[in-house]
Structures are given as C-alpha cells and as structure tokens.
C-alpha positions in Angstrom: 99.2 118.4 92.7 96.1 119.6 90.7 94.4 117.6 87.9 94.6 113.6 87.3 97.8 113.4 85.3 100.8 111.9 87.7 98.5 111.0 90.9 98.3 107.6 92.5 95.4 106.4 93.0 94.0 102.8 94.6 90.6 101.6 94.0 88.8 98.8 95.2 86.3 96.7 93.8 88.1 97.4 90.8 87.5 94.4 88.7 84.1 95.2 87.1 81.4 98.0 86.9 82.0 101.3 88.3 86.0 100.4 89.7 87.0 98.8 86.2 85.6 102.2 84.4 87.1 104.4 86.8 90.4 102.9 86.4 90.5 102.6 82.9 89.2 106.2 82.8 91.8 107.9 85.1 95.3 105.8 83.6 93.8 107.4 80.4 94.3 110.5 81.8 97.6 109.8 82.8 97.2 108.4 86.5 99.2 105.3 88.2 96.2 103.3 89.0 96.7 100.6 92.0 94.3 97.9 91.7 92.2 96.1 94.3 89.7 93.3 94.2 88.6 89.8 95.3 88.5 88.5 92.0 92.3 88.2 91.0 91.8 86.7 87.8 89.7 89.9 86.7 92.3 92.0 87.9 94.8 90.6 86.4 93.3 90.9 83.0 92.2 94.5 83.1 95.5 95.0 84.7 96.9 93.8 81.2 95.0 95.8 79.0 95.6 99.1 81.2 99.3 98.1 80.5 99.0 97.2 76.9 97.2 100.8 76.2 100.3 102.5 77.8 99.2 103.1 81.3 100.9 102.6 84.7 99.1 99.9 86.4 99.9 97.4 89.5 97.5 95.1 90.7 96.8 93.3 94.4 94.2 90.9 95.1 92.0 92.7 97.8 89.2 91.9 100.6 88.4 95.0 102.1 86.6 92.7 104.8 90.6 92.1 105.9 92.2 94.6 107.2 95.5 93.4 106.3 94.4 93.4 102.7 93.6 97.0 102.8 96.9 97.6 104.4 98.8 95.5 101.4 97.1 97.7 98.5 98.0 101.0 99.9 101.7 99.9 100.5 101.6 98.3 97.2 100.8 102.0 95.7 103.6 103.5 98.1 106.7 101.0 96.7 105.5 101.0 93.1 104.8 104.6 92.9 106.1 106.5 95.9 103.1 107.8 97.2 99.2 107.7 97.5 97.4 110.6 96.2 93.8 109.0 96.4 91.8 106.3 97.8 88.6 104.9 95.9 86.5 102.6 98.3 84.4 101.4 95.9 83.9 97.7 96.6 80.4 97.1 97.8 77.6 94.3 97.4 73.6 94.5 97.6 72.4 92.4 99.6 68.9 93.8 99.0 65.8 92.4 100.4 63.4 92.9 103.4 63.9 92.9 106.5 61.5 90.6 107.5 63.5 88.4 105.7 65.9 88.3 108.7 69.1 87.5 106.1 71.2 88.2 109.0 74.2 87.1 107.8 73.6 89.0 104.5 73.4 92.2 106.5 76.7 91.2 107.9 78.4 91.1 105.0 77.2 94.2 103.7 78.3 96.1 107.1 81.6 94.1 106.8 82.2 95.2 102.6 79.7 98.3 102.7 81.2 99.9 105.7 83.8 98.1 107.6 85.9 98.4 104.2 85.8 102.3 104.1 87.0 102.0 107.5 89.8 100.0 106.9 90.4 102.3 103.7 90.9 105.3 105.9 93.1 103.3 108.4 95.7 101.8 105.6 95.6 105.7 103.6 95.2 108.0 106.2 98.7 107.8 107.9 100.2 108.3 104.2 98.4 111.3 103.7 99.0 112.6 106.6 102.8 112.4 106.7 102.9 113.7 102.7 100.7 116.5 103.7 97.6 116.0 101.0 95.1 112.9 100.1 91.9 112.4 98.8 89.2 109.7 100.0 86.3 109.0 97.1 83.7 106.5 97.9 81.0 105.2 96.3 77.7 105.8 98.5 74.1 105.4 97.3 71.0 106.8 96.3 69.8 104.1 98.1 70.6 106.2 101.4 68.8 109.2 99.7 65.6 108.0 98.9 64.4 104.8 101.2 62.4 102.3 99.5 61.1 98.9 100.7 63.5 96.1 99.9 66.5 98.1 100.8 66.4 99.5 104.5 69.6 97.6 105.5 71.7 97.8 102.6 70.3 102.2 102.7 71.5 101.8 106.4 75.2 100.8 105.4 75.4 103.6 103.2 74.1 106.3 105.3 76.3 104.9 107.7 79.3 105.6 105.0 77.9 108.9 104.3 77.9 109.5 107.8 81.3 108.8 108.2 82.9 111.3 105.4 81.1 113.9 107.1 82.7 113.4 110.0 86.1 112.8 108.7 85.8 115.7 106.4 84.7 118.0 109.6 88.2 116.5 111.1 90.2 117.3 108.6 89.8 121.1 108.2 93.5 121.8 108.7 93.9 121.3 104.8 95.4 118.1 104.2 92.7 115.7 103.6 89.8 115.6 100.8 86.5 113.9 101.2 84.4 113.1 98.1 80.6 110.9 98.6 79.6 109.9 95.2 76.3 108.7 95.0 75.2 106.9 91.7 71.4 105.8 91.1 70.8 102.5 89.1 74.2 102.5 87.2 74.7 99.1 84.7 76.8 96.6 86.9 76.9 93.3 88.5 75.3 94.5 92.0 72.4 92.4 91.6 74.5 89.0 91.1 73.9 89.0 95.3 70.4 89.7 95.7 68.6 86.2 96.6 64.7 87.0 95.9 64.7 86.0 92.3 61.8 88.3 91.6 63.5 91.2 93.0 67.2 90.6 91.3 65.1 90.3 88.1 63.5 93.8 88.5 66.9 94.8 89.8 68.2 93.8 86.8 65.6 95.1 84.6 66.1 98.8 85.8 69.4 98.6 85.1 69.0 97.2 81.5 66.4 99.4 80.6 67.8 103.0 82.0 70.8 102.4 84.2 74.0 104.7 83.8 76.8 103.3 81.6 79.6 103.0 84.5 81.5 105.5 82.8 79.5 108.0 83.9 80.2 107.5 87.4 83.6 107.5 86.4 83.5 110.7 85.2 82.0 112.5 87.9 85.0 110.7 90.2 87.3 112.2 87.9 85.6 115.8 88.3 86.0 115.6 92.2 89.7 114.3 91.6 91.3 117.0 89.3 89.8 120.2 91.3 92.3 122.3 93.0 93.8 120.6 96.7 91.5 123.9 98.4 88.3 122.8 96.6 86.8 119.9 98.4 84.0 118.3 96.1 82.2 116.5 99.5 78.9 115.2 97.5 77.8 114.2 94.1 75.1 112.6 93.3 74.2 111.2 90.4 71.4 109.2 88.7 69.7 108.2 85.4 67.4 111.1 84.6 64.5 109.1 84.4 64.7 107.8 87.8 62.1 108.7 89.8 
C-alpha cells in the first residue's frame, strides 16, 4: 500500500502538539487514525471533531510507560480497522535542566516516556507487521540529540538513545518488511515545556517557541512525506527546524 489514503495508523501522545496535528493531518488525507494518550478527556474531544469532519477515528487512553497500554492501542487498531500500517511514537516530555541538578527521578521519567515507550511501541506493532508482511515505525527524536547544549544532556541522551535504536532496528529489518522513519523537529510550538521545573529556563523555553517555533503542522507534514513514499523507499531521517535556529 503506497500513499496515506486507507492506512492505519496509531499515534501516541496524540492529544496535543505535534500527535494532535499529525492526526488531524493524516484522517484528512483519508487515513484511520488510532489514538493514544494519557489525557483521555483530550482524546476524546479531538477524537470528536476528527469524526464530525468525516474521518475514521478510534480512540484509547494510553501510557506508553505501561506496556500493557501500548499492547491495548495497537490491538485497538487491529479490531477496528483490521490491521496496523504505522506506528507514531510520539509521546515524549522534557524534563530539561542540568545535570547538577540531580532530578533523578525526572530523568527517570523521561527514560521511561522518551525511550522505554518506543520500546514498548516496537513490541505491541512489530509482531503485526511482521505477520502482514509490511509496517512502518515513525518517531519523534530531537534536535536536542543533534546539537548538545547545556540544560539538556539527559533529556539529548534519551533521544540519541531512540535514535540509536531505529538504526538498529532499521539494519535488522533489511528483508523488506519493516520501515523506519527518525523525525527530528527543532523548537516546534507545543506544550513540552509545561514539565521543565527551573522557571527561568521554561520561560526562555517558552519564549523560543513563541517567538520562532514551528507551527506543529509542519512536523506533521514531513511525517506524512515519510508515510506516503513507496514500501521500497525507506525515509530513515528528517530533520527539521525553524530556519532561524541556530
């Protein structure tokens, strides 16, 4: 199956920024979109106006912390729709400040949402797309992991770790049947700061994203490019950032 029209797709962290444009974006263009998130309530909503606008929409509260979670939104896909064309890991948090700071249990979480999430991604999906023969893992890395500044070693390190990851799964999955896309947005308008605890720096944070972040839909657009190529073209990176960033 070639373009976006008629695939299934899951996303998670679907309730806001980047996930809520992508899955608006893609049921647009004609995709069943399977919704994942913490935040039911959220869901729920955008679930309903996907629905009103004509699109085909399910939705599944979702902690990609929990493995069983992960497990529940791709079944979910498979009994509505009858398959799983593509995973979106998208859920992540920013828990972005020094490491001196020794917020150990904020780099916890981020290891548990950041990266332990993909991982659970790939072991709900991976069996599906193995037995249809064809599937397509997208997640949402970093620039962070590109270009390491203070503030942000550890939530950098979770990334590259991710990035690390699809490399390796991609080089495992040369007999055809899985797709690996990285997409790595710079500062891109969306509530990632809402976990950072230094005032000071949520507040710059936030000002870089007011005064020249990306309009999520851009990242949604560049997810949609890797999606509708051809099964033998693998996009395996984007990257993608405000031009103005330095």
């Amino acid at each position: 199956m070639t373009g976006i029209a008629g695939k299934v797709v899951a996303i998670t962290g679907a309730s806001s920024g980047i996930g809520e444009a992508t899955a608006r974006l893609l049921a647009e263009r004609g995709a069943a979109v399977v919704l994942g998130a913490r935040r039911g309530a959220r869901l729920d909503d955008l679930g309903g106006e996907i629905r009103a606008a004509g699109g085909r929409v399910v939705t599944c509260t979702t902690d990609v912390t929990l493995r069983a979670d992960v497990e529940a939104l791709v079944a979910r896909a498979v009994d509505e729709f009858g398959r799983l064309d593509v995973l979106v890991s998208n859920a992540g948090i920013g828990k972005i400040g020094p490491v001196a700071a020794l917020d150990t249990d904020g780099w916890s979480e981020m290891i548990d949402v950041n990266l332990r999430g993909v991982l659970h991604g790939i072991a709900a999906a991976l069996p599906v797309f193995q037995q249809q023969g064809a599937g397509h893992f997208i997640t949402t890395v970093s620039t962070a992991g590109l270009k390491i500044v203070p503030g942000q070693a550890v939530y950098a390190a979770t990334k590259n770790a991710v990035r690390t990851l699809m490399e390796g799964l991609r080089q495992e999955s040369t007999n055809g049947v899985v797709r690996t896309t990285s997409i790595s947005p710079g500062f891109v308008r969306t509530e990632l700061d809402a976990a950072i605890d230094d005032p000071a720096l949520r507040d710059q944070i936030r000002r870089n994203m007011d005064d020249f972040g990306l309009p999520p839909e851009a990242v949604a657009r560049a997810i949609a490019f890797a999606m509708e190529q051809p099964h033998d073209v693998e996009i395996g990176d984007i990257t993608i950032r405000p031009t103005v960033q330095g």
